[in-house]
N, C-alpha and C positions, 0 to 999 in steps of 0.2 A: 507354357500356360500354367496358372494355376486357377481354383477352383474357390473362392469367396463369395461367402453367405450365399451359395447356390449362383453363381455365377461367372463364367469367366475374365480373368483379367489380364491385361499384357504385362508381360516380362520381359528380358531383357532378350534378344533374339528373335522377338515377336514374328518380323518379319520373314526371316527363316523357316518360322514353322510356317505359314501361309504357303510362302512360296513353296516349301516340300511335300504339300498335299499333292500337289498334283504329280508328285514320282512316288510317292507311297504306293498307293492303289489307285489307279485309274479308274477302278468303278466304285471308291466312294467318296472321291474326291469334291463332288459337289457337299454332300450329309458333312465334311470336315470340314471345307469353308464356311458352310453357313454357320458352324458353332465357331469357330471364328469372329464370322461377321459379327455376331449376338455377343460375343463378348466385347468386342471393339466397341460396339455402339452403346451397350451398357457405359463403358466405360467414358466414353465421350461425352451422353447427354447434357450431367450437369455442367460442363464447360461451355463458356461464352459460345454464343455462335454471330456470326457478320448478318449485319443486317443490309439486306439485298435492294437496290433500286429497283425503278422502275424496270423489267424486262423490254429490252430492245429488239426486236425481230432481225436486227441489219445486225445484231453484235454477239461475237461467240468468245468464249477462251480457252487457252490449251492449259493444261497440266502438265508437268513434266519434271521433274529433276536432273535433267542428261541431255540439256541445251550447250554443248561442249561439243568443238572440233573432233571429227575422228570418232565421236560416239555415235553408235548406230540408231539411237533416238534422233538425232541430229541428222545423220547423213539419210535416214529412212524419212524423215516428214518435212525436211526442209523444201522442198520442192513440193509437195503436198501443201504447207502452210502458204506459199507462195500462191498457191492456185486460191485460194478460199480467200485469198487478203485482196483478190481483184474483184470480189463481188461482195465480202463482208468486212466490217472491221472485227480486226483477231486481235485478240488481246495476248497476251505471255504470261500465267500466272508462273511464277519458276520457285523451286524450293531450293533456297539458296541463291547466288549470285549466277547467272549464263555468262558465259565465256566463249559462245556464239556470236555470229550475227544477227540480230534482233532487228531489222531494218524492216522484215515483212511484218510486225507487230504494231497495232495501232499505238496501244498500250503495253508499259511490263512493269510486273508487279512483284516483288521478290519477297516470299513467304518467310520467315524463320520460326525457327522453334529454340523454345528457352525452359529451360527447366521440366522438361518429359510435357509440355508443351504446344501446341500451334498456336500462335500471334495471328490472329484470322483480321487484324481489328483492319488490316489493309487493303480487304475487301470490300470491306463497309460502304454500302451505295455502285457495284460494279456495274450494275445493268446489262449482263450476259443474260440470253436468253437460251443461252445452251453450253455445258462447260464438257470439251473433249480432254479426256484421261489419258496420254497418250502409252503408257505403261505401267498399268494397278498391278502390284506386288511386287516392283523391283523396287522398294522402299516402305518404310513403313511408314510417311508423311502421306504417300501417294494413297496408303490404305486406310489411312486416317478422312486422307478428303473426298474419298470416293466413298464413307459411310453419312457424310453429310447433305442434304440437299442444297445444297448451294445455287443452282437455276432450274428452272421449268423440264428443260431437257438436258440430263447428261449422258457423256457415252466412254465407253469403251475402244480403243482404238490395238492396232499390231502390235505394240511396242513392246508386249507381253501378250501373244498370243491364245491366249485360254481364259475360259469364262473367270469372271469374281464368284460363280454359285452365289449373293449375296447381298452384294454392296448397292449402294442406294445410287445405279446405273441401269438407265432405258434400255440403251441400244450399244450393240455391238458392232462396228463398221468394219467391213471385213472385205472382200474381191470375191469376185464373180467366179474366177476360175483358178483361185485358192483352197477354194470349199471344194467338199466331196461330193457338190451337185444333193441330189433329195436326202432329206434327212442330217442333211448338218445341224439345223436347228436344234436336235437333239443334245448338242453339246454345248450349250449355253444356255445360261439364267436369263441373260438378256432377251430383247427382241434383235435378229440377225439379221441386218442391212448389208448387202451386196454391191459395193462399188466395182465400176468397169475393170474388167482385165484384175491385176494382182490387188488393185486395193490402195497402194502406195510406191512410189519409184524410187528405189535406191540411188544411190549419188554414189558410185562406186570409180577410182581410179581406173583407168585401161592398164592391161594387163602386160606395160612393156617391163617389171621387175623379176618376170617368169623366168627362169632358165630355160639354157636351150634343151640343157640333159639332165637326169639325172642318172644315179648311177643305180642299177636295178637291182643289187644287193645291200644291204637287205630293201624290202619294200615298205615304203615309209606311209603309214596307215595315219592320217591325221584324226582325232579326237579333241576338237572345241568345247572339251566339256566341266563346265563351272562343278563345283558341289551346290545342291546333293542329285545332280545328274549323273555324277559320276559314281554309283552306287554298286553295290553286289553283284544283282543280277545280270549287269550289264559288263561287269568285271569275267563274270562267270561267261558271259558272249565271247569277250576279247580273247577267252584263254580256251575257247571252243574252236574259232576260227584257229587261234594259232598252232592248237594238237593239229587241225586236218588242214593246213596249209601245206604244199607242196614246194614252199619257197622261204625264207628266212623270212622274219617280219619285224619291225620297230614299231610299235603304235607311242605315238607322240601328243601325251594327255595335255593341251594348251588350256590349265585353270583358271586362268583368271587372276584375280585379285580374293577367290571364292578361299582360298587356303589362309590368306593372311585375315580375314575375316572370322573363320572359324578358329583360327590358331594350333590347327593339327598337321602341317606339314611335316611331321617325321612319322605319327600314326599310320596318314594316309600313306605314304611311300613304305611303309614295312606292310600295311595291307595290297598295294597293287603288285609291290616283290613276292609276294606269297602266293601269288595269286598267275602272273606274267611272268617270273622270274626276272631273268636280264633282259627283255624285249619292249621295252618302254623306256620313254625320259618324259620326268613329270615338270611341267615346266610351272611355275608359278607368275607371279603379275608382270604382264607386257606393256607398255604402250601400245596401240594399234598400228603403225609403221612396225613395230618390232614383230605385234603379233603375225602382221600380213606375210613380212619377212618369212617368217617360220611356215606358214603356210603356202610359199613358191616351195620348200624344199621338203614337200609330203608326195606320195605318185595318188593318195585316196584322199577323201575327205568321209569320215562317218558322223552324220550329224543326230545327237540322240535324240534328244528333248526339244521342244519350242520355248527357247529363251532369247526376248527381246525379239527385232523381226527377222527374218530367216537368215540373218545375217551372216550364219557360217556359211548357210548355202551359196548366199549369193557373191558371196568371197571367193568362194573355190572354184565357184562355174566362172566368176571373173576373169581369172587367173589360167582358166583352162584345165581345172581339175578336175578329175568326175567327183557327183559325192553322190551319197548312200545315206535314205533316211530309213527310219523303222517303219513300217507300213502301217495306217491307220489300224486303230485299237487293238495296235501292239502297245499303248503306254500312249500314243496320239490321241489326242480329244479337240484339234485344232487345226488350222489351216494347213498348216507345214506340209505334210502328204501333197495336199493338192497344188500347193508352189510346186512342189518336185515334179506334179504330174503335168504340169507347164512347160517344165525345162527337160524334159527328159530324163529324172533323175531316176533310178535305181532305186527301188524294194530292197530292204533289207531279206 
């Protein structure tokens, strides 16, 4: 971010910093988003905005960038969008082209952006009377249209687990027994809507690519962790456990695509060497068959952060692996804990 004529403005990584508020400081992660917010919306005002039809009570639409096979935006709400398309028309706004099936979508409407840009002119006349976000801040188009008011009601949905602090969003739809029960409300700017059971049904394969063994030396510790999840303190965890281990250990950091984005994959690997020594392989960008792959041949799964929907969780208890999150406001400020308190999952 920089600072103009008393005001914030986006730069190039915007998104990033958003998204790293909330592994910075957990307790001032909302005070960071909202200067955030304020400077995005600065930024935005004098740009065109779509001019909105009439509001339909019968018609919603989704947001999304990650309408693509194998993405867990996809495999987390496709059967959710499915459920809402037998009683409303849903429309698909998509940033960029979906690579999905779009067959439960009344309408699809594919956003671009040109020249540090949103081309909103494709909205013009929608008639949503409510626009669901299915993941604000795994993008910065997504944080761009979650500062605009675009329908009467919009919301927040799993797809990125944790409040906006900010964005020009009502409500937050979340599961009954995801939350921590009284007092979750506390971790959201939004107003916090409680859908049945988890909230939303994973579309996850059965678990026949499991082996039957693995071999218990050393003990293959999975870590699903993107940057900037994969930080200091947490480094400082991995190399806790592994002094008072009683057993040899591999922790197997599965990043993402988060290294080629940032462009420090030799940085990051002389810091987790310094840090784990020889007891790690850093892995960089997977396909999701590759990723899954990788994840039959872990004995744990540690899942740190809430990024996207519990997806590492729900992968590993797929598969028949135990996993291990942080325990609420260890760095949680979102549903994750109370998934795992569903499934049985392990306190860090």
């Amino acid at each position: 971010m920089t600072q103009i004529e008393g005001s914030f403005q986006p730069v190039d990584h915007f998104v990033e910093l958003y998204h790293s508020a909330t592994y910075i400081d957990g307790e001032r992660e909302h005070h960071l988003k909202r200067h955030i917010h304020r400077g995005l919306q600065h930024y935005i005002a004098p740009m065109p905005q779509p001019r909105a039809g009439t509001p339909d009570p019968q018609r919603l639409a989704v947001v999304t960038k990650f309408w693509h096979p194998d993405d867990p935006i996809y495999c987390g709400f496709g059967r959710w969008v499915g459920a809402l398309s037998r009683r409303y028309a849903v429309d698909l706004w998509h940033i960029g082209t979906p690579t999905a099936a779009t067959d439960g979508f009344d309408r699809v409407t594919v956003l671009e952006c040109h020249g540090g840009q949103m081309d909103l002119e494709a909205l013009a006349g929608h008639g949503a009377m409510a626009v669901c976000f299915l993941e604000v801040g795994r993008s910065l188009e997504s944080l761009w249209l979650a500062n605009l008011r675009l329908a009467p009601i919009q919301m927040a949905c799993l797809g990125h687990p944790v409040t906006t602090a900010g964005a020009e969003l009502d409500y937050f739809i979340s599961g009954a027994e995801v939350e921590l029960g009284r007092g979750a409300e506390q971790f959201y700017s939004e107003r916090l809507v409680l859908l049945p059971n988890a909230g939303l049904e994973l579309s996850l394969s059965p678990a026949g690519d499991l082996p039957q063994s693995l071999p218990p030396d050393p003990l293959v510790i999975l870590c699903p962790w993107e940057l900037p999840t994969l930080n200091h303190p947490l480094l400082q965890l991995l190399h806790k456990i592994l002094r008072e281990s009683r057993v040899p250990l591999c922790f197997r950091l599965l990043v993402g695509a988060s290294l080629n984005r940032y462009n420090d994959y030799l940085s990051c690997r002389q810091e987790v060497h310094r840090i784990l020594g020889d007891h790690f392989e850093l892995l960089p960008t997977k396909t999701y068959p590759e990723w899954r792959s990788l994840m039959t041949q872990g004995h744990l799964c540690l899942d740190a952060y809430p990024v996207g929907v519990p997806w590492a969780i729900a992968t590993a208890l797929s598969l028949g692996i135990p996993a291990i999150t942080l325990e609420a406001g260890a760095g949680i400020t979102g549903p994750v804990p109370g998934y795992c308190d569903t499934t049985n999952v392990q306190n860090w």
